[in-house]
C-alpha positions in Angstrom: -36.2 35.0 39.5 -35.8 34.4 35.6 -37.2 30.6 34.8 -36.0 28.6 32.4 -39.9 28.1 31.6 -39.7 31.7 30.9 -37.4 31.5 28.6 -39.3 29.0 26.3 -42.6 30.9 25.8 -40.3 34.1 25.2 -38.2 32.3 22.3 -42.0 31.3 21.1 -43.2 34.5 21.0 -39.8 35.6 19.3 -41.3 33.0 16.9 -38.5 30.4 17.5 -39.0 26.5 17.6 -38.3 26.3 21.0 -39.5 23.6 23.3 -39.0 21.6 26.7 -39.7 17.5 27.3 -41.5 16.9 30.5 -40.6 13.5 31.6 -43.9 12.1 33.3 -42.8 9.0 35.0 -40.9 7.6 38.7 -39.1 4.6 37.0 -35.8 4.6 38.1 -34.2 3.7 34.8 -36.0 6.5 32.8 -35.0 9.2 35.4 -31.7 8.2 35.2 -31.6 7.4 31.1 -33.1 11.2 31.3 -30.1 13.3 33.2 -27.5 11.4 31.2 -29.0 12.5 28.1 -28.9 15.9 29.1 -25.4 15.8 30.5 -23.7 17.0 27.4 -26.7 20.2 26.5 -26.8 23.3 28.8 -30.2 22.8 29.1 -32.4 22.1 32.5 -34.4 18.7 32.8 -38.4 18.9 33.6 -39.3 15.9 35.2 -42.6 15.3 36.4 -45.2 13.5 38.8 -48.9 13.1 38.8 -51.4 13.6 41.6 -52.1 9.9 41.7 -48.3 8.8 42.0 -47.5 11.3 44.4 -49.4 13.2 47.1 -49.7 14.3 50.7 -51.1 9.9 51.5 -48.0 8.7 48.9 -49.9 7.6 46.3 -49.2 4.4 44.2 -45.3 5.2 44.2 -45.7 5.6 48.1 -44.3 8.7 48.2 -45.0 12.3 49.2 -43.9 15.1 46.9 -40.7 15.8 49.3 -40.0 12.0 49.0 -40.3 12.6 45.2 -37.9 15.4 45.5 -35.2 13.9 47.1 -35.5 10.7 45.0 -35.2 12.5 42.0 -32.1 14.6 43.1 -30.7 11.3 44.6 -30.4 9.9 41.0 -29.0 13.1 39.8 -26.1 13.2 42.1 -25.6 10.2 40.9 -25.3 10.4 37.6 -23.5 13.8 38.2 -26.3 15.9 36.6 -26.3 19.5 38.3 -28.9 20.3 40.7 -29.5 24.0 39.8 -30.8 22.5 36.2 -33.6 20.2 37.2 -36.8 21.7 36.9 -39.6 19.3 38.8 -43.5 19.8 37.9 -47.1 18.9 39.2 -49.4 17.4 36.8 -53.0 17.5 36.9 -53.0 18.6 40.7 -56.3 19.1 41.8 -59.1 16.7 43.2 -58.9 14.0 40.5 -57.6 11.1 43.0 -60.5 11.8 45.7 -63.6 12.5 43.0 -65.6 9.7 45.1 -66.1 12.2 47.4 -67.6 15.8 48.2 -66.5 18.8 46.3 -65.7 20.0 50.1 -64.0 17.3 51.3 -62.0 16.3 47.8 -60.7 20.5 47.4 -59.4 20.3 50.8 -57.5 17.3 50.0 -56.4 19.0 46.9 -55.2 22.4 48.8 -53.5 20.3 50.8 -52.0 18.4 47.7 -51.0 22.0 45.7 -49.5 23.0 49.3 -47.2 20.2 50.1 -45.9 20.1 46.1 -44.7 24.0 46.1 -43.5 23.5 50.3 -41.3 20.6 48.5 -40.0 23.4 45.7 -41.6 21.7 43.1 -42.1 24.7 40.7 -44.2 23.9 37.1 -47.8 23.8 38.8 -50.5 22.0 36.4 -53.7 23.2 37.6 -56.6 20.7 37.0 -59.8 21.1 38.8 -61.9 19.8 35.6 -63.1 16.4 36.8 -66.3 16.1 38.8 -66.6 15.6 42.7 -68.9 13.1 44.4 -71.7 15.5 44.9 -71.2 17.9 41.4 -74.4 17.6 39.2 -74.1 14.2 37.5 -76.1 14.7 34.2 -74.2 17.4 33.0 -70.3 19.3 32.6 -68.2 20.6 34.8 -69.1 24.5 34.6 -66.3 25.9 33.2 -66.3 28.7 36.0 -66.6 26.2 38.6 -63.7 24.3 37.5 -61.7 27.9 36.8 -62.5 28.9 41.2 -61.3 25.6 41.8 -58.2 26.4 40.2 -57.7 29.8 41.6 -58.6 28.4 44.8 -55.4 26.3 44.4 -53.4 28.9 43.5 -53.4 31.3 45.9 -52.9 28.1 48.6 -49.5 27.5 46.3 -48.9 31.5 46.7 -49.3 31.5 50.1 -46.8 28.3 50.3 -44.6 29.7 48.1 -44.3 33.4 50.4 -43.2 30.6 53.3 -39.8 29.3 50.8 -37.7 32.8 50.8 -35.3 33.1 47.5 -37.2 30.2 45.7 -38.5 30.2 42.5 -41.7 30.9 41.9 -44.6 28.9 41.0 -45.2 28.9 37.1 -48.8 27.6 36.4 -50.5 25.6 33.7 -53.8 25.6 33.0 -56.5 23.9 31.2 -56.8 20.2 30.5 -57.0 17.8 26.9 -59.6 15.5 28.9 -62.8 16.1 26.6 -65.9 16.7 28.4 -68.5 13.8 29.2 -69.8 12.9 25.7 -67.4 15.2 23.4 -64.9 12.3 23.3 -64.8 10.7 19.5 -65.0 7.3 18.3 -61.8 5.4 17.4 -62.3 5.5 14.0 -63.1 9.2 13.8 -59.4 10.1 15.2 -59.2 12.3 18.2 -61.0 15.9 18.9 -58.8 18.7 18.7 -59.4 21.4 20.9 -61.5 24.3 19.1 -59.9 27.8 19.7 -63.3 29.0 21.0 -62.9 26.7 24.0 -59.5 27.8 25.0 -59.9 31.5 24.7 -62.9 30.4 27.4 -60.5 28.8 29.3 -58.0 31.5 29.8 -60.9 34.4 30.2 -62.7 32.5 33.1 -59.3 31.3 34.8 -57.7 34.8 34.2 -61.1 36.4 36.0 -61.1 33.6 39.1 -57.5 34.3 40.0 -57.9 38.3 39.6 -61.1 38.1 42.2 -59.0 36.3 44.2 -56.1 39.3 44.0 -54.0 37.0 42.4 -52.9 39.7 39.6 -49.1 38.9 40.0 -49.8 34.8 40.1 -51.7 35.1 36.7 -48.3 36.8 35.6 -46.6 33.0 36.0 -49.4 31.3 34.2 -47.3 30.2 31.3 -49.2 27.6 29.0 -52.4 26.1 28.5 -53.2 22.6 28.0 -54.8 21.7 24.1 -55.9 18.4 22.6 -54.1 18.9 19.1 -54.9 15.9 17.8 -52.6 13.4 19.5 -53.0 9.9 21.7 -52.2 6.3 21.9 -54.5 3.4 23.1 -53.7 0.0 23.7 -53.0 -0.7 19.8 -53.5 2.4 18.2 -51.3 5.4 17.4 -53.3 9.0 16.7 -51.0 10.4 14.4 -50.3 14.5 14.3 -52.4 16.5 11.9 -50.9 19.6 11.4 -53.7 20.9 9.3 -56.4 19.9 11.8 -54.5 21.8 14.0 -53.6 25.0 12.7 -56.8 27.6 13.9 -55.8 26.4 17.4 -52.4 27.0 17.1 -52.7 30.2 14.9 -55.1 31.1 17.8 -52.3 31.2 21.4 -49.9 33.6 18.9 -52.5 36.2 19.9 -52.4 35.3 23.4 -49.7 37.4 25.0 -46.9 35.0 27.5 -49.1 32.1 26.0 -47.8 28.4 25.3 -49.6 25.4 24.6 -48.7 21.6 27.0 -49.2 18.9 25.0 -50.1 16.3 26.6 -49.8 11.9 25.2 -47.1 13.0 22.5 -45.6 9.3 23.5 -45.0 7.5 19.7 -45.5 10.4 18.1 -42.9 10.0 15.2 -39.9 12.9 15.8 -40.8 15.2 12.6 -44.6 15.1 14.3 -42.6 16.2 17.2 -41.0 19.0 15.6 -44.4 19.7 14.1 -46.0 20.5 17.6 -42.8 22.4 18.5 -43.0 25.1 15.9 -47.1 25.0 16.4 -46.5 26.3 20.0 -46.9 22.9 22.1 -43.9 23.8 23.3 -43.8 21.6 26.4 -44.1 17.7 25.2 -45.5 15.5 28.2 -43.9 12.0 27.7 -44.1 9.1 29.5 -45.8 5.5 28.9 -43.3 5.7 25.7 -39.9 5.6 28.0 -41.2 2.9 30.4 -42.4 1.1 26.6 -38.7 1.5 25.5 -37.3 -0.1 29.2 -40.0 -2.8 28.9 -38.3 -3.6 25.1 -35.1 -3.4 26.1 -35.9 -5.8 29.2 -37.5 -8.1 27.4 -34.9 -8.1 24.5 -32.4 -8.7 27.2 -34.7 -11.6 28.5 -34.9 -13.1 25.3 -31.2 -13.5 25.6 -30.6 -14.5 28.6 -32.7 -18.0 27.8 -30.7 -18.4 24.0 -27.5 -17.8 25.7 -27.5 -19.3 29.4 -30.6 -21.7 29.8 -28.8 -25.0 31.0 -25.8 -23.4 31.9 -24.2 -25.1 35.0 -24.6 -22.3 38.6 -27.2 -20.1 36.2 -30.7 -19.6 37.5 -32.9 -17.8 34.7 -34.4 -14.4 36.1 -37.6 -15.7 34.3 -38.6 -12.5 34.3 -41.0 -12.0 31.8 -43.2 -15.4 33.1 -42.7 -13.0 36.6 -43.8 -9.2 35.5 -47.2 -11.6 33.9 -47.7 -13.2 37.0 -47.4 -10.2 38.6 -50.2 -8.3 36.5 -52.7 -11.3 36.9 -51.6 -11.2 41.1 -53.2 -7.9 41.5 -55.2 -6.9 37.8 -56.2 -3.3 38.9 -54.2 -1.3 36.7 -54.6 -3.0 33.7 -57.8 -5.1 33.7 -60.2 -2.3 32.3 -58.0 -1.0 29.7 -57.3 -4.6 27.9 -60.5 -5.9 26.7 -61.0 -8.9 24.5 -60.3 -12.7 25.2 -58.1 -14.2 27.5 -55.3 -14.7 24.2 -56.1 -10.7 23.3 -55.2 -9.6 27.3 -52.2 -12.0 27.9 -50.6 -9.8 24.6 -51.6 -6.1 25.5 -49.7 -7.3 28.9 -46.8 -7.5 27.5 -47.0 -5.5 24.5 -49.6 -2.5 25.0 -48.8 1.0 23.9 -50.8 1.9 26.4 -47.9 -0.4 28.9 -49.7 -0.8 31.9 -46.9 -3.0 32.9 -45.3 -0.1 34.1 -46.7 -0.2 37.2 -45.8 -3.5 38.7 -41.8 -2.9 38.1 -41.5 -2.1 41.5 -43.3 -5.9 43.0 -40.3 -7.2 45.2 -40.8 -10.6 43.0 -40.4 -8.6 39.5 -37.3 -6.3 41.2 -35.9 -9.7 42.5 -36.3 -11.1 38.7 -34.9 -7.7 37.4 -31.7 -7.8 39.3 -31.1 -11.9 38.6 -31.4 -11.0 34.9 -28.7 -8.2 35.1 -26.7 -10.1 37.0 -26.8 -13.4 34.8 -25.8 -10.8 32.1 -23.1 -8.6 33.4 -21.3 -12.1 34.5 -22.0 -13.6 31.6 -21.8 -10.8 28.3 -24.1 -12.2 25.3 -22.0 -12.9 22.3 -22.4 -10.1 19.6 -24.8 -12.4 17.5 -27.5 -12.6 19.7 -26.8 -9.3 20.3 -27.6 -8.5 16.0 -30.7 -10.8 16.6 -32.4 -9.1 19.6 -30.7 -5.2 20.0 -29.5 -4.3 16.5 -29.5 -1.0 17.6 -27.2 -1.3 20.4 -25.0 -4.3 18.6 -23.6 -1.6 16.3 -23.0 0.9 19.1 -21.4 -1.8 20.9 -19.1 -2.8 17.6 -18.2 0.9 16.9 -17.0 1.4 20.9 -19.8 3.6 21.4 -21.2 1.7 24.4 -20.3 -1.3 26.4 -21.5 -4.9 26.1 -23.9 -4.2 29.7 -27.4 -4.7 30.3 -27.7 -2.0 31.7 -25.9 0.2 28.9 -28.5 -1.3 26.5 -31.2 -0.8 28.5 -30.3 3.2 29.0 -29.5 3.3 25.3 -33.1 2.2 24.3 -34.4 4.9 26.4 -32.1 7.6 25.6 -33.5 6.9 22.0 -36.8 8.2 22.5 -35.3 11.0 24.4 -33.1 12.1 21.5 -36.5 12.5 19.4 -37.9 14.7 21.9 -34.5 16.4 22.4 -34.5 17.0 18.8 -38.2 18.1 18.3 -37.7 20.6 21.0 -34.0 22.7 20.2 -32.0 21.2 22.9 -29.5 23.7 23.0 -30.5 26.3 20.8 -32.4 28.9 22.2 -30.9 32.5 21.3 -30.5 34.8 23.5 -33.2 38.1 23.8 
């Protein structure tokens, strides 16, 4: 069954600019923000989820990759966005969530991971098996090979799960990963390590040998893409800008590698003509994330900002407080942000709310942040802000609103923000203009 995956690396081998956004994120907003963006294009939506946010256990969004599935296709029928164009892909499936234990133990829990995403019909696979088990040598890297079996091992568990879903589409892989190994990461100052060419043709050589000892010769078919480093990432306050000249061995180097893409992975701030950039330099699928929750977490907070100018002291109104409650929140339970924010107390209390790296997204769904969520849209829909405070804290969306482009909603401004940085993928990749073969 032809893939719209397929179609991509064939328009990039055709030599077209063509690309695909994967949306990496669960928040509700973004999903949503995502199909309605796409309503008016032909083309299919990739949204994806990571080991760690959903597996077999449920992972930090609590659910399983059927859960993730239906949630996903829930929003879509909402928003009236057709079925037979979502596309839904595993990222970085393999034993990273359970490398505090043994390689045995941790692989089983992967195979059971890879099993239950393709049993769900999820069908972009990202095969990472890079990261080092409990019991792996610690003093030096992953062996490549190693890593590669642990991969094929993975596959041909997806293959056999994919021979038990008659007339669905099969599994296309990605392999490879932009994690550095121990000790080749570079200082701050020094920018980011692109991938050497030399390092990816081992990649595909070793992976391509694992799966063919494993008979796999028609899986190795669907592998589609390898993931690069390029030259791109964000941190807490800084923005690693895309070098096309620092690039251009590795990406002269996949046009010689036959039904070959590059995955870019951290393309989130990248500005849209850097986007464009990777496009037509065959990172052809452009991992987003952290940047769409960033763009909800403005929005939110612009709308915040408003709701205390234009309703604090207003008789019956109870302030959503929210952002005092998303902070409390993150101090509540610090685990997901508290090794990523150094500095002083001052220096944390500000990447908490205003981080590129937004860590915040992961206490959105706290009942008390949800609770402070829905009293600020409330205040808001009941109560429109006047088109002033509007120019002061959404200029964007105060002129949409003025020219009758969008309505005077929260939750219309909120969308908008998002479907901003979506328009700068959508534009980086072709939306809608892939020719035919």
């Amino acid at each position: 069954m032809k893939s719209y995956l397929d179609e991509i690396v064939a328009a990039q081998k055709r030599g077209q600019a063509a690309g695909v956004t994967s949306v990496c994120s669960a928040h509700p907003f973004v999903i949503e923000a995502t199909f309605r963006h796409a309503l008016d294009s032909d083309a299919p939506v990739l949204i994806e989820s990571t080991c760690n946010q959903v597996n077999q256990f449920g992972g930090y969004t609590r659910m399983t990759p059927a859960d993730f599935m239906a949630y996903v296709a829930d929003i879509a029928a909402q928003v009236g966005f057709p079925q037979e164009r979502l596309i839904i892909g595993g990222d970085h499936l393999g034993p990273n969530p359970w490398q505090d234990e043994p390689a045995a133990q941790a692989m089983a829990k992967a195979r059971d991971l890879v099993q239950d995403y393709v049993l769900a019909g999820y069908e972009k696979i990202h095969l990472d098996a890079s990261m080092k088990c409990a019991d792996d040598a610690p003093d030096r890297p992953l062996d490549t090979a190693l890593s590669a079996e642990r991969a094929a091992e993975m596959a041909q568990v997806a293959e056999e799960a994919f021979a038990r879903r008659p007339g669905a589409s099969a599994p296309r892989y990605i392999i490879g990963t932009e994690v550095p190994i121990p000790g080749g990461a570079q200082e701050e100052e020094e920018g980011v390590r692109v991938t050497p060419p030399v390092e990816v043709a081992e990649t595909i050589a070793i992976t391509r040998s694992a799966f063919l000892a494993r008979g796999l010769d028609e899986a190795w078919t669907r592998v589609i893409a390898v993931v690069a480093q390029p030259g791109v990432e964000f941190g807490d306050a800084n923005l690693f800008e895309y070098d096309r000249a620092a690039a251009r061995h590795l990406s002269r180097f996949i046009e010689g590698e036959e039904g070959l893409i590059f995955e870019a992975h951290s393309t989130d701030y990248q500005t849209p003509h850097a986007l464009r950039q990777l496009v037509e330099d065959h990172f052809a699928i452009l991992k987003v994330g952290p940047a769409l929750t960033f763009a909800f977490r403005e929005a939110v907070f612009a709308l915040a900002m408003i709701e205390e100018e234009w309703l604090a002291g207003k008789a019956g109104i109870e302030l959503s407080r929210l952002r005092e409650t998303l902070d409390a929140a993150m101090l509540t339970n610090p685990v997901h942000w508290r090794k990523y924010y150094g500095g002083d107390e001052q220096a944390q209390a500000f990447a908490r709310k205003y981080s590129f790296s937004d860590r915040s997204r992961y206490y959105w769904p706290v009942a008390e942040v949800q609770d402070a969520l829905a009293r600020l849209l409330y205040n808001l829909e009941g109560n429109p802000p006047p088109l002033s405070l509007l120019s002061q804290f959404a200029p964007l969306q105060y002129s949409r609103i003025r020219a009758g482009r969008m309505a005077n909603s929260p939750r219309a401004i909120i969308l908008d923000r998002i479907d901003q940085v979506l328009g700068e993928y959508g534009y980086a990749c072709g939306t809608n203009s892939i020719e035919s073969s």
